[in-house]
Backbone bond lengths (Angstrom), bond angles and torsions (degrees), N, CA, C in turn:
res aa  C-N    CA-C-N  psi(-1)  N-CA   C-N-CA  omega(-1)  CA-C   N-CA-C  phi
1 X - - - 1.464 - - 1.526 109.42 -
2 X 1.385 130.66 113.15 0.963 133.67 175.64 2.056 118.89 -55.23
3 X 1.092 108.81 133.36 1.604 103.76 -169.20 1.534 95.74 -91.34
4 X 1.233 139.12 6.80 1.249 111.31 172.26 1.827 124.57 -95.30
5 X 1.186 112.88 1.16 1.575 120.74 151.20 1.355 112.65 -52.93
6 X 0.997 114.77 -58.11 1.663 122.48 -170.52 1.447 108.12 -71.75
7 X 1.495 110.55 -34.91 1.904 105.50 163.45 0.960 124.39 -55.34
8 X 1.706 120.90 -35.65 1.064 111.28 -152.91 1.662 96.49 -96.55
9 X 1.401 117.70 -26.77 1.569 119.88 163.02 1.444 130.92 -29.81
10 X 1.545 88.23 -42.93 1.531 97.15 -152.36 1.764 84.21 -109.06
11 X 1.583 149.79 5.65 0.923 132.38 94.30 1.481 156.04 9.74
12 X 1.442 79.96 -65.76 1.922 102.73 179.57 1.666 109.07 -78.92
13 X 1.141 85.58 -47.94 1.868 97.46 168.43 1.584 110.25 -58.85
14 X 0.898 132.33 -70.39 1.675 134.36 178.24 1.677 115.96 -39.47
15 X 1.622 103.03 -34.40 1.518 104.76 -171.17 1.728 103.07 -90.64
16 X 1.185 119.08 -28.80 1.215 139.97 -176.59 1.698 98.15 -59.88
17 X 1.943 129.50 -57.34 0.993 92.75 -171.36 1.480 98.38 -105.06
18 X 1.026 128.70 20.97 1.311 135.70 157.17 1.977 97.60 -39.35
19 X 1.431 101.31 -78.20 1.570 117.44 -173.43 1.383 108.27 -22.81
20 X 2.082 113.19 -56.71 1.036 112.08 -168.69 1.598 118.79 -60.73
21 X 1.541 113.50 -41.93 1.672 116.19 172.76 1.280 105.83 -61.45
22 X 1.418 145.62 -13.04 1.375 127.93 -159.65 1.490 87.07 -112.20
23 X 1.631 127.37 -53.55 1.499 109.82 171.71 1.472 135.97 -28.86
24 X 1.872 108.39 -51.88 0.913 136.82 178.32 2.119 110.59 -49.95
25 X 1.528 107.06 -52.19 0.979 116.94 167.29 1.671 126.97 -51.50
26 X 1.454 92.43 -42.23 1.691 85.98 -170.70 2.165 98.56 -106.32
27 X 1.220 86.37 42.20 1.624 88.63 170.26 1.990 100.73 -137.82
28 X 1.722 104.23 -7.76 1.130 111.31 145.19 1.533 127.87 -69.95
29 X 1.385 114.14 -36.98 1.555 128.50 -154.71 1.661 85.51 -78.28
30 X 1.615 109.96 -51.81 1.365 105.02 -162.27 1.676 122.62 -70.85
31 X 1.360 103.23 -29.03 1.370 107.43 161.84 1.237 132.01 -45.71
32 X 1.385 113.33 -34.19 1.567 145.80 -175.88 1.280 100.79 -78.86
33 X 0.840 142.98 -48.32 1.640 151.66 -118.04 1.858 106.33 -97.21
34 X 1.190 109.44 -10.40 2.030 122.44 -178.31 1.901 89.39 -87.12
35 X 1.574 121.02 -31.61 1.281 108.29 -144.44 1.271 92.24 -133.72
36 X 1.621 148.17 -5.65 1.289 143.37 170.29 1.586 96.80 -139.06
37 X 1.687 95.87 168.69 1.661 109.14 -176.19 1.308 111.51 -92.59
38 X 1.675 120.95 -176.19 1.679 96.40 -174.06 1.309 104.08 -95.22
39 X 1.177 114.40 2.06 1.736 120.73 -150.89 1.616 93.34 -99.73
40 X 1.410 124.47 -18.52 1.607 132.77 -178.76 1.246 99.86 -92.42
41 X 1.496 125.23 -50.01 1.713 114.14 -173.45 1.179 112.20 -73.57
42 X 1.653 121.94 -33.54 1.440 128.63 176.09 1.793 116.58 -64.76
43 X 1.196 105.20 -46.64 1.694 107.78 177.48 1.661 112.95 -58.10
44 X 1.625 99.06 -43.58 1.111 90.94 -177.57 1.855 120.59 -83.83
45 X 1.286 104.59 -12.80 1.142 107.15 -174.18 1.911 104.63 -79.55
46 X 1.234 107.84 -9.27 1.661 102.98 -162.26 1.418 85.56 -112.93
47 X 1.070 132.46 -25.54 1.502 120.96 179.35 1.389 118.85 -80.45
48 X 1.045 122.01 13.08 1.433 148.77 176.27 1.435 99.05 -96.68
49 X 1.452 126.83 -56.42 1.385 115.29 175.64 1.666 137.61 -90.44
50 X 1.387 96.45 9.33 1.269 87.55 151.83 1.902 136.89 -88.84
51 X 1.309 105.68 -31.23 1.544 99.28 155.80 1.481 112.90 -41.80
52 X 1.272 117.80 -55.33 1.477 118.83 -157.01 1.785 114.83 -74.39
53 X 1.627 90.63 -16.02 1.760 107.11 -176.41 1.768 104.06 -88.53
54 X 1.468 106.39 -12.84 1.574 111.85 179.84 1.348 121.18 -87.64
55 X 1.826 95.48 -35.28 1.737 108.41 175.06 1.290 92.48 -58.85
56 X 1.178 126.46 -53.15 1.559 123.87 -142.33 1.540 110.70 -84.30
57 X 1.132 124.80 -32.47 1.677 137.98 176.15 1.216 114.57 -114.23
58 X 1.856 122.44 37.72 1.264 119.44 -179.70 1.451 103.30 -86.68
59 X 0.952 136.10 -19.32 1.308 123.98 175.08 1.729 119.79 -89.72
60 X 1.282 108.58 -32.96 1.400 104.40 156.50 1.529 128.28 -57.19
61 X 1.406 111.01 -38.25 1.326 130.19 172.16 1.753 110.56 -49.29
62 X 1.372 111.16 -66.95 1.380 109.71 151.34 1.735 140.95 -20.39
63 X 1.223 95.59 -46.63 1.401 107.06 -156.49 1.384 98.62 -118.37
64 X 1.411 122.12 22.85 1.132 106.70 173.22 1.627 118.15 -111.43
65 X 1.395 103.42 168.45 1.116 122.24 -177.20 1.463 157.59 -82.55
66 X 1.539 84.68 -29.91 1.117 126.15 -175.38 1.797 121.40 -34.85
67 X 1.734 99.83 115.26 1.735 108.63 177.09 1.302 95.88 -51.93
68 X 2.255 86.43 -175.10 1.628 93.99 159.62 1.287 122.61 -106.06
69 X 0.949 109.81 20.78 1.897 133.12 165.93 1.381 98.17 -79.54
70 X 1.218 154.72 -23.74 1.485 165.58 166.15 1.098 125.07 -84.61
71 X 1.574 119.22 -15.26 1.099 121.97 -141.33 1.879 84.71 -114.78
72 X 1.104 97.24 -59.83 1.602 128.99 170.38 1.951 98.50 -41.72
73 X 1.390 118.35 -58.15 1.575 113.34 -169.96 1.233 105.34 -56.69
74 X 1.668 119.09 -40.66 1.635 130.34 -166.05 1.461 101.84 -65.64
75 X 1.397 106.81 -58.31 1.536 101.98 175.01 1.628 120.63 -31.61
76 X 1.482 86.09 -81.09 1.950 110.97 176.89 2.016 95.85 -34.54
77 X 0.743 123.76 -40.28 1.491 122.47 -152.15 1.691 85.06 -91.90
78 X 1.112 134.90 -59.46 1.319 137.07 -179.55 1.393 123.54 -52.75
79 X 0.911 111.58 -12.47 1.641 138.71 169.04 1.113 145.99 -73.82
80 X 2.186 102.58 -55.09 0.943 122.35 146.95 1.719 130.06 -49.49
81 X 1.433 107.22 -52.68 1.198 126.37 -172.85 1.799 106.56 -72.18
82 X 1.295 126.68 -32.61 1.210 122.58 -176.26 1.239 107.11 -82.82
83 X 1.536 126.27 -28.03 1.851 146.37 179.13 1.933 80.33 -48.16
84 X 1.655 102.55 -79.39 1.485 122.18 -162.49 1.682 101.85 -37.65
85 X 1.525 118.18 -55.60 1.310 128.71 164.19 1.774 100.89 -15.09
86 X 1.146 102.96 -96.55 1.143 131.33 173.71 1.803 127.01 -22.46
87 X 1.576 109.46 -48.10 1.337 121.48 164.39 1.672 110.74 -73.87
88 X 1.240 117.92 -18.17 1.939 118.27 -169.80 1.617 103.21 -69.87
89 X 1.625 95.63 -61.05 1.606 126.30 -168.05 1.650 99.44 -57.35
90 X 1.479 122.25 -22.88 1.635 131.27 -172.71 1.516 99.63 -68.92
91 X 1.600 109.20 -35.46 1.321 115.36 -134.95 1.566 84.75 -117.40
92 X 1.507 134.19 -19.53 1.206 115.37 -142.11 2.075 73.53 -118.89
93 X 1.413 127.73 -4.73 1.384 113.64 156.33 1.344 133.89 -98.84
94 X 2.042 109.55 36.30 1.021 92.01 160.70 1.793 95.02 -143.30
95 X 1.541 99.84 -35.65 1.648 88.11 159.06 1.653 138.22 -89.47
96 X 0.795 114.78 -176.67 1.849 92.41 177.61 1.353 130.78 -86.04
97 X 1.382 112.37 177.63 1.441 113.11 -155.61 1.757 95.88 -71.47
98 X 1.176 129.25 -59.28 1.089 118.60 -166.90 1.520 104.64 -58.64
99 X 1.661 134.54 -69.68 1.155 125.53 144.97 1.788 119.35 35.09
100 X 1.569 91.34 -75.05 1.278 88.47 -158.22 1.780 101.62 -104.38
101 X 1.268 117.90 -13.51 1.541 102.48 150.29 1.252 120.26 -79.49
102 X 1.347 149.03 22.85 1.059 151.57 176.01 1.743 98.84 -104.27
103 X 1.259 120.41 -47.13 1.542 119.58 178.96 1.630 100.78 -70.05
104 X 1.220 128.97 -33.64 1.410 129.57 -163.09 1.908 106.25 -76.95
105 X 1.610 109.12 -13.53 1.575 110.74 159.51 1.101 139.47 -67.10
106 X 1.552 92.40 3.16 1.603 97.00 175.42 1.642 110.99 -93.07
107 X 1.325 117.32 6.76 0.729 110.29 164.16 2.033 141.12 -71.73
108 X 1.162 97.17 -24.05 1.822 111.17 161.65 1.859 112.99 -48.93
109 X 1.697 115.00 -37.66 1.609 129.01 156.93 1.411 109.68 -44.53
110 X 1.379 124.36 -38.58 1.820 117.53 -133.43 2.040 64.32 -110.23
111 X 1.241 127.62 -52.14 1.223 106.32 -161.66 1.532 119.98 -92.20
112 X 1.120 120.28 2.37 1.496 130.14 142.40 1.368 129.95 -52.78
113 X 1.688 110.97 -47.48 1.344 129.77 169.62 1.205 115.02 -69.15
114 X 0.993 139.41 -34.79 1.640 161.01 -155.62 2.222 109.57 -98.52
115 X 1.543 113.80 -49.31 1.106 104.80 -176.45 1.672 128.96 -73.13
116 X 1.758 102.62 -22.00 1.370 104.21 171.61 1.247 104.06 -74.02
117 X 1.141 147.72 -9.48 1.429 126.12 178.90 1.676 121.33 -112.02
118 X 1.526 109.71 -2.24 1.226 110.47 167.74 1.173 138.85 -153.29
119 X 1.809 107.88 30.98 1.113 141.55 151.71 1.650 118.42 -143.66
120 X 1.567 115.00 18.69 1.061 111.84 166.03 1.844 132.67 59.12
121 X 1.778 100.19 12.06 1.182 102.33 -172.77 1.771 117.19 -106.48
122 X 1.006 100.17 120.78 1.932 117.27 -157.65 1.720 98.79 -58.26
123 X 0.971 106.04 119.35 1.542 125.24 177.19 1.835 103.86 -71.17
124 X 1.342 121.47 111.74 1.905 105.23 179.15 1.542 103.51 -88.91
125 X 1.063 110.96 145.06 1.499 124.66 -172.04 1.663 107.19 -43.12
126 X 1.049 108.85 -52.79 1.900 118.57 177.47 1.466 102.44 -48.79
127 X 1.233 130.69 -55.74 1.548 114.06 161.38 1.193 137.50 -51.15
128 X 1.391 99.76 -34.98 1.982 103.92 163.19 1.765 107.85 -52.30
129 X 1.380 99.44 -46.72 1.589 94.46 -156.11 1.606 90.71 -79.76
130 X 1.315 130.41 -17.02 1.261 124.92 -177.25 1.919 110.12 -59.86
131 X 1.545 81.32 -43.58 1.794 80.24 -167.59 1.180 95.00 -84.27
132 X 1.264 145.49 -26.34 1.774 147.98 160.49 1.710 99.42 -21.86
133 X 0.671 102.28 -76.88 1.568 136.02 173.28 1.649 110.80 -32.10
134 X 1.437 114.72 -78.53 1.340 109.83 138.11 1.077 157.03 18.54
135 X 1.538 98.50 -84.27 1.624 123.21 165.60 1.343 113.56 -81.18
136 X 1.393 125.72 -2.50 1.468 122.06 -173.42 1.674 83.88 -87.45
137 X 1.240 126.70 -54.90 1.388 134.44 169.70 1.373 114.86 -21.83
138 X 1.335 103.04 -50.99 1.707 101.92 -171.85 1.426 113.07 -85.56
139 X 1.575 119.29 -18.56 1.422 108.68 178.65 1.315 97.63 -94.05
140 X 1.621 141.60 4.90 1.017 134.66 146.63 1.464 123.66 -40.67
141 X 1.424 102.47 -56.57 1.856 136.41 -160.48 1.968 87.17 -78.82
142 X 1.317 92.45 -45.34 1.909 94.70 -175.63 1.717 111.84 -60.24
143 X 1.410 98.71 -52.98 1.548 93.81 -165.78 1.941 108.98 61.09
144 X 1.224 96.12 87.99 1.500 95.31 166.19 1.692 133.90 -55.16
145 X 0.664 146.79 112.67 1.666 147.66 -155.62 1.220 121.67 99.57
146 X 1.751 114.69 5.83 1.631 116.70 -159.35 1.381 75.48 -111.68
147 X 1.722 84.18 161.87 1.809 109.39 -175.37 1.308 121.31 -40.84
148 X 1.864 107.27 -30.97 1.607 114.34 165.76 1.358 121.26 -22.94
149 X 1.550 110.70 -43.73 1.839 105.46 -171.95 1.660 113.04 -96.83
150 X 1.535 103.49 66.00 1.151 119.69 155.68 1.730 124.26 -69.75
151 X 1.593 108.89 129.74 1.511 92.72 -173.42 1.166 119.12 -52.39
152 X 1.558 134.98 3.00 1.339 147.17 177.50 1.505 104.32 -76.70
153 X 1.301 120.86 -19.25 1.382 120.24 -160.32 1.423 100.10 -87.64
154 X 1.424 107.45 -5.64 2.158 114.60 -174.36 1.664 97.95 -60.68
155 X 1.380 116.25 -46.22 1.437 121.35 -166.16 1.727 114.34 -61.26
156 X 1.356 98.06 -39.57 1.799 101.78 167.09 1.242 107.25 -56.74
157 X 1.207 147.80 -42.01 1.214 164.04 -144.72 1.440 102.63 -71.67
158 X 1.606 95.98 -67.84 1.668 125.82 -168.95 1.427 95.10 -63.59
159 X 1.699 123.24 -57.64 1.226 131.15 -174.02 1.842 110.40 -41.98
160 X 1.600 112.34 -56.02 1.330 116.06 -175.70 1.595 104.34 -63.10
161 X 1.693 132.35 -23.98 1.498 115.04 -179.56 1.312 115.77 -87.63
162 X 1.453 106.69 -24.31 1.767 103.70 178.00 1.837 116.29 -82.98
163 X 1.608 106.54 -20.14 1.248 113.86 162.37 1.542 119.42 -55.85
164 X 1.390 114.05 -65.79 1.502 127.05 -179.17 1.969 105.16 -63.67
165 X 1.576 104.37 -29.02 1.525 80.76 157.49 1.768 123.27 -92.49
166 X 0.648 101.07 8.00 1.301 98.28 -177.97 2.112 107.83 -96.38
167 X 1.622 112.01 -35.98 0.947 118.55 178.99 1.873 117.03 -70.24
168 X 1.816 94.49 -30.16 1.570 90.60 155.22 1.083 154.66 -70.06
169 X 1.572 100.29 -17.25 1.517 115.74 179.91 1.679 104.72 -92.71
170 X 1.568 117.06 3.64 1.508 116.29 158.87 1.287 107.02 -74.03
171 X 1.447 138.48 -35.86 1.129 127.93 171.23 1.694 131.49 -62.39
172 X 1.648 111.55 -11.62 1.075 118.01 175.08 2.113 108.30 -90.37
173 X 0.784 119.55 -1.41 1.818 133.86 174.80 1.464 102.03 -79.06
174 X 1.455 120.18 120.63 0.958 132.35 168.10 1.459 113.33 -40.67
175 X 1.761 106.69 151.30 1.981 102.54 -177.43 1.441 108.96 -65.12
176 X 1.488 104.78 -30.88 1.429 113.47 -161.94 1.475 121.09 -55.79
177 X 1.718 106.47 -31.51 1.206 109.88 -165.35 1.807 97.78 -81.91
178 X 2.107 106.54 128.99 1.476 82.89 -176.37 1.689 119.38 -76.56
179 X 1.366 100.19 -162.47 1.709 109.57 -168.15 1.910 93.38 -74.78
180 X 1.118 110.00 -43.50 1.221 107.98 -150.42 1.894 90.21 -63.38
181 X 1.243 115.97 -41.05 1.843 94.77 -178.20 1.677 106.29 -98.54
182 X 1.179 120.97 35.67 1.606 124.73 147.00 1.995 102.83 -92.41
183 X 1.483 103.12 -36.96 1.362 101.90 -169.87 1.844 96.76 -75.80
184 X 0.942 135.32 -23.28 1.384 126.36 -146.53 2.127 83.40 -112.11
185 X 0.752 125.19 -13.01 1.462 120.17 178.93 1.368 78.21 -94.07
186 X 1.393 149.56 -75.32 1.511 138.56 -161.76 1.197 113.34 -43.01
187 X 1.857 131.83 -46.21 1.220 128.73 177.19 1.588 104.67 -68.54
188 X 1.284 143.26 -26.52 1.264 146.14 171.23 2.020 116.93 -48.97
189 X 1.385 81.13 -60.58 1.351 96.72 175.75 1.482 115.41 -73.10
190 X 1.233 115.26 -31.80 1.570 111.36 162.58 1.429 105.93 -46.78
191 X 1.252 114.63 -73.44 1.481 130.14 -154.01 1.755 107.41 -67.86
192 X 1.527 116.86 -39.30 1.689 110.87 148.68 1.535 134.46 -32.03
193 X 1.649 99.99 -43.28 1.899 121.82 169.00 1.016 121.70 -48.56
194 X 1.475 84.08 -64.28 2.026 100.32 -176.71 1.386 99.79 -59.49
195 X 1.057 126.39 -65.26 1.339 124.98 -146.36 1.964 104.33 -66.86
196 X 1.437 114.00 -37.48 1.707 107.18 177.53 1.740 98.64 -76.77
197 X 1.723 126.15 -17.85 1.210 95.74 163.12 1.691 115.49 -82.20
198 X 0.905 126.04 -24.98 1.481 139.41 176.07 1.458 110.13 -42.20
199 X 1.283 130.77 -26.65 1.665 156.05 -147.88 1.657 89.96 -136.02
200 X 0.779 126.53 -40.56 1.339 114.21 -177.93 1.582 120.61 -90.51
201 X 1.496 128.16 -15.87 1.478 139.95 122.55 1.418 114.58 -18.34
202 X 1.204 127.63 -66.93 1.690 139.23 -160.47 1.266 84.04 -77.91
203 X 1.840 142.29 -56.55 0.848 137.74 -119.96 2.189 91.12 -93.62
204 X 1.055 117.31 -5.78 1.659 116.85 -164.59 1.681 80.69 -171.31
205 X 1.791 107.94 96.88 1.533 109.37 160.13 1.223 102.19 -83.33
206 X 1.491 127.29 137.38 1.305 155.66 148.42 1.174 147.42 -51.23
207 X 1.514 91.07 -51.60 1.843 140.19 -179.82 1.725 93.46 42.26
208 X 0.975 119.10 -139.69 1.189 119.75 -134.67 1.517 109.64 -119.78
209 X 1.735 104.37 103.81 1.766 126.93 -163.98 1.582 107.50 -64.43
210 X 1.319 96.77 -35.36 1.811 95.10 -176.33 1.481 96.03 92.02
211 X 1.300 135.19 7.71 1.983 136.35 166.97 1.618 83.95 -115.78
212 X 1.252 71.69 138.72 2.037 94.90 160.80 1.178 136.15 -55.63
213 X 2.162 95.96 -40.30 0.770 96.74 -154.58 2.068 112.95 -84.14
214 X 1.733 75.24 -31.35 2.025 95.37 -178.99 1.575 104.63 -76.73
215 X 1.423 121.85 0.84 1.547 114.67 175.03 1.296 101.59 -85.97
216 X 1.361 102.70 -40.40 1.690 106.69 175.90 1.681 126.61 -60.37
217 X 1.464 92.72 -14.76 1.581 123.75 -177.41 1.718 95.17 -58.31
218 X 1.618 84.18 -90.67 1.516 113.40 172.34 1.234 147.45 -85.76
219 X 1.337 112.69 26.43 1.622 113.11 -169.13 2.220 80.35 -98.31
220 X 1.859 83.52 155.84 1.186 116.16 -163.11 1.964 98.31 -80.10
221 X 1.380 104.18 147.83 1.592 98.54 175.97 1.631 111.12 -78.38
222 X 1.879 88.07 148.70 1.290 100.43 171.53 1.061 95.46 -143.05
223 X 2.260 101.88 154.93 1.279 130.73 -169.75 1.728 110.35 -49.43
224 X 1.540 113.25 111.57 2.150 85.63 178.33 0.799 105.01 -75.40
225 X 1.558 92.04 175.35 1.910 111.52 -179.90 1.492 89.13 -79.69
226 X 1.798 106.03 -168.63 1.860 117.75 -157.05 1.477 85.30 -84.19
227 X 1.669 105.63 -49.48 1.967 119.50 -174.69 1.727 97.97 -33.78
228 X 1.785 105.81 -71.33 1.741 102.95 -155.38 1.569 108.86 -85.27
229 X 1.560 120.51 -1.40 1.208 109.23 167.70 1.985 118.00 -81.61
230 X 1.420 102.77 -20.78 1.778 114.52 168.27 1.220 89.76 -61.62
231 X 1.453 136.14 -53.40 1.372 116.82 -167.50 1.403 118.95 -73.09
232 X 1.211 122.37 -16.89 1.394 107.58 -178.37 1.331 114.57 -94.24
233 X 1.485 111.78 -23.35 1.919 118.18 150.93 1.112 124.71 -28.42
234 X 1.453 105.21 -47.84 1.641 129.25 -156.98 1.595 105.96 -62.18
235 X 1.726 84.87 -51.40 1.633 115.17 179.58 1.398 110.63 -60.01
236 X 1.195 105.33 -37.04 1.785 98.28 -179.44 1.574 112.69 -76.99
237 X 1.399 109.14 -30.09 1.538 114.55 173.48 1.654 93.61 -53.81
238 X 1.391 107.22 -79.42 1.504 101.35 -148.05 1.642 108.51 -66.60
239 X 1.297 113.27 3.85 1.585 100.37 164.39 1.656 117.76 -100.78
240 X 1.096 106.38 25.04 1.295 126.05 166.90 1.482 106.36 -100.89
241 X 0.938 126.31 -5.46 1.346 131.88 -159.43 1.288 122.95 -108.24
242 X 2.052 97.35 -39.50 1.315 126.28 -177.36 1.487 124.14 -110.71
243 X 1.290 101.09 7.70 1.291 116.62 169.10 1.889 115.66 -83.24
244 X 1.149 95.86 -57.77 1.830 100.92 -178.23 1.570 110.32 -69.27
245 X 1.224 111.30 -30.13 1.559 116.76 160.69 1.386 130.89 -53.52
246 X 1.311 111.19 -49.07 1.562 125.38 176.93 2.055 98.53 -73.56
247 X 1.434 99.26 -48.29 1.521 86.89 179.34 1.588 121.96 -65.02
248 X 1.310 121.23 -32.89 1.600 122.20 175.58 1.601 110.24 -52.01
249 X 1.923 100.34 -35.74 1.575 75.49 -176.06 1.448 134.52 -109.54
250 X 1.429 93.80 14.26 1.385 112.93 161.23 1.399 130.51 -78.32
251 X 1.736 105.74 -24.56 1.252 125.85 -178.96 1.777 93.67 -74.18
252 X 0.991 127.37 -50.49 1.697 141.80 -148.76 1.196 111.13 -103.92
253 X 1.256 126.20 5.89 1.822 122.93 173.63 1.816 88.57 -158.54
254 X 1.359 100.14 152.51 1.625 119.57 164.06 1.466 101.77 -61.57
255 X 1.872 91.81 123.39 1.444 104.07 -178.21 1.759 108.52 -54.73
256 X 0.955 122.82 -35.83 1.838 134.78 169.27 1.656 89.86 -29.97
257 X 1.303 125.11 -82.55 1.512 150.45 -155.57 1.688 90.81 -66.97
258 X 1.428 149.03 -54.32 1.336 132.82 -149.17 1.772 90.46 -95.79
259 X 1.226 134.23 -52.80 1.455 155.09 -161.64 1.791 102.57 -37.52
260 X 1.698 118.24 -43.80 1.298 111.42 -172.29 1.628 98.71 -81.10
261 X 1.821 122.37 -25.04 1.499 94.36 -171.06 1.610 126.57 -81.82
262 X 1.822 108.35 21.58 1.119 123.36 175.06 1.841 95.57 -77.36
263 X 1.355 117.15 3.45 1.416 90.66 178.51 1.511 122.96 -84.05
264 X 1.651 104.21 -3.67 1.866 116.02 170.62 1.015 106.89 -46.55
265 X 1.553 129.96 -29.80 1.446 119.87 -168.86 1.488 121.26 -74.55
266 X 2.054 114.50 4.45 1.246 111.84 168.52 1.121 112.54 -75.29
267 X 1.571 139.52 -3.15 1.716 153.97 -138.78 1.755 78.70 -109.74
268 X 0.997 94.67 -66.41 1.653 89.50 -161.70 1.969 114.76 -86.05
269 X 1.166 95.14 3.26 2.122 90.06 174.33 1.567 78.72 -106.71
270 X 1.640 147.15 -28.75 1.586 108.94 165.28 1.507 110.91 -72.97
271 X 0.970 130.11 -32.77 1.207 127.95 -169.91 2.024 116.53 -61.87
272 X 1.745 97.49 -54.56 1.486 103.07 154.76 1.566 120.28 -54.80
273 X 1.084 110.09 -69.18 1.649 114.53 161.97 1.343 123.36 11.16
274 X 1.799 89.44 -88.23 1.343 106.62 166.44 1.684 133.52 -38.25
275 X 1.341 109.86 -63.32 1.354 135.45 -146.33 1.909 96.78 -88.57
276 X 1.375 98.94 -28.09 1.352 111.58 -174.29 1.519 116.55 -94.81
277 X 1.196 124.51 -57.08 1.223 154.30 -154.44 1.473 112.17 -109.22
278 X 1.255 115.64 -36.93 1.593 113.95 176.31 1.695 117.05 112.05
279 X 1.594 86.98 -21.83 1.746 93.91 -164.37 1.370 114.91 -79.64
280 X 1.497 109.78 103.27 1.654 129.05 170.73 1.607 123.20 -28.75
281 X 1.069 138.12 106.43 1.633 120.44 179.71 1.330 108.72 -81.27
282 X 1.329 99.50 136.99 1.513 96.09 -175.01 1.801 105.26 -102.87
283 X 1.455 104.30 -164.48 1.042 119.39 -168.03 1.794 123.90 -64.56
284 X 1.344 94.70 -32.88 1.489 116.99 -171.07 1.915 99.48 -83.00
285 X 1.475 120.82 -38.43 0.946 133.13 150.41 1.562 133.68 -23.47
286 X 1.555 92.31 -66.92 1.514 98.01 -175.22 1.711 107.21 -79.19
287 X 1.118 105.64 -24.15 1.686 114.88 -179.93 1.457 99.27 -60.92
288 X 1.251 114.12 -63.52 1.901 101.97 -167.71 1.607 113.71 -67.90
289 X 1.681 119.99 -34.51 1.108 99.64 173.88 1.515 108.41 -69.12
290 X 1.024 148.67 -23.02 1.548 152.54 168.26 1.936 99.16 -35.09
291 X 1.778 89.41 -46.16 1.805 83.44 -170.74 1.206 105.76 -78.88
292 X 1.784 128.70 -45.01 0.987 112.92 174.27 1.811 134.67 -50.72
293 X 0.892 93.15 -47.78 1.879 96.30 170.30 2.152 109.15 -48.97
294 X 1.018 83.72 -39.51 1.305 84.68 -168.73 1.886 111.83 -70.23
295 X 1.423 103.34 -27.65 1.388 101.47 -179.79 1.186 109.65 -82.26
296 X 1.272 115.77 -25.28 1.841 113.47 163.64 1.218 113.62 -53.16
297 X 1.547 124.16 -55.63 1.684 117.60 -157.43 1.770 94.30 -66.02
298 X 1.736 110.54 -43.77 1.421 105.51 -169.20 1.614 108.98 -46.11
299 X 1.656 118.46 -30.45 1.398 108.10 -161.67 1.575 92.06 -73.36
300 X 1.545 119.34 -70.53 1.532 151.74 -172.86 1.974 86.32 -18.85
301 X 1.839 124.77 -46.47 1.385 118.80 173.66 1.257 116.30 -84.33
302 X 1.004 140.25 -5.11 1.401 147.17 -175.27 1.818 95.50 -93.41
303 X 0.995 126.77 -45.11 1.704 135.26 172.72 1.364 85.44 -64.13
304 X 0.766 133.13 -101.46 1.623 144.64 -151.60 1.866 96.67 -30.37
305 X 1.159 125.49 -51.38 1.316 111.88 -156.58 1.730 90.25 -94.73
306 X 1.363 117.63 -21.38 1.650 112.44 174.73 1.688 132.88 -67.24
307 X 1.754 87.16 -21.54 1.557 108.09 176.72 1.752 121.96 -98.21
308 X 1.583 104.25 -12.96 1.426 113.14 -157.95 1.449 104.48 -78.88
């Protein structure tokens, strides 16, 4: 029995509830986002996970090995992905949550295009048409000409190419090195970001742009209340959670193959959306994520019977 069916399963599963802790998070961030900066909820929210990324990979941490050819990808990769961080939360405080995970699916394109040329890993046609498929979903959910294409919506954009590069250059990290100190160099490098943008706020006051999204940029920190500082705890818990998850299954299946089942995360920004935010899903909505989900499982069976 070949073991790579079952990798790539238990893959799909890891990235799947990965989505739900990271949705959950940035429907925290956005709630936040009228009354704190991103560089205060983010610092503090990532500096929370590195204790918890040390308990958890202290013995790997020890025993590891790791060149500076490794050392260098984690960086570069931690960078990208915290940049993307950074462009979502721009975009996701002024249009809505689903909104702006619906533009951020284009990212499965940017990392299709991106792995044959700099990790050398062969894209099979059934995944093209998978994410084809996909994206027909999202310009379903998009509706071209609808309020969606706010110039705010550029940052989802940017967010989905520096994400998918950043998720490719997990595929270039040795297997050996485990998840838990790929995840704990990512919360590092998060919390390095925040903090020189955090300093760079004080360093050029702005005060107040009149966009959501650049107030959220640059507005100056303030003390939270007990309510929104539990929430940004919360947030640091569950991105402790969703970090080693998203990395296992990038490490363990072709980023091509794990990259479209990030589209679950339209299930839970309507679901937050809703329940949080107010914003109704409509009809055209539930139809494309319907397609998107569906072009995932088609790929997730197309692996299964290609590998068996």
């Amino acid at each position: 029995m070949n073991p790579l069916p079952d990798r790539r399963v238990r893959s799909a599963l890891m990235l799947c509830l990965a989505m739900v802790a990271a949705v959950s998070c940035d429907t925290i961030t956005k709630y936040l986002s009228a009354s704190y900066p991103i560089h205060e909820i983010s610092l503090i929210r990532y500096s929370i996970t590195i204790p918890i990324g040390i308990g958890m990979g202290w013995q790997a941490l020890r025993a590891s090995q790791t060149g500076l050819h490794e050392w260098r990808t984690l960086f570069l990769r931690g960078f990208f992905i915290a940049f993307a961080n950074l462009m979502f939360m721009m975009a996701a405080a002024t249009i809505s949550l689903a909104d702006g995970v619906a533009i951020f699916f284009t990212m499965p394109f940017f990392v299709a295009g991106i792995v044959p040329h700099l990790i050398g890993e062969r894209v099979p046609a059934y995944r093209w048409l998978a994410i084809i498929i996909g994206f027909v979903g999202v310009l379903v959910m998009m509706r071209p000409g609808s309020s969606v294409f706010q110039p705010e919506a550029i940052f989802a954009i940017g967010c989905a190419f520096f994400y998918g590069l950043g998720q490719v250059l997990t595929r270039k990290l040795d297997r050996t090195i485990p998840s838990s100190i790929t995840s704990l160099w990512q919360s590092a490098v998060y919390t390095l970001f925040y903090s020189c943008l955090s300093l760079s706020a004080y360093a050029v006051d702005f005060g107040s742009t009149g966009n959501k999204s650049f107030d959220f940029l640059v507005r100056l920190w303030t003390i939270p209340q007990p309510f929104d500082l539990g929430l940004i705890v919360l947030a640091g818990l569950l991105t402790s959670i969703q970090l080693p998850l998203a990395v296992y299954a990038y490490k363990h299946s072709e980023a091509s193959f794990a990259a479209p089942f990030e589209y679950t995360a339209m299930i839970w920004a309507v679901a937050w959306g809703y329940l949080v935010f107010g914003d109704r899903p409509d009809i055209p909505t539930m139809i494309g994520a319907a397609i998107v989900i569906a072009a995932g499982i088609y790929m997730l069976r197309r692996d299964q019977k290609r590998y068996a």
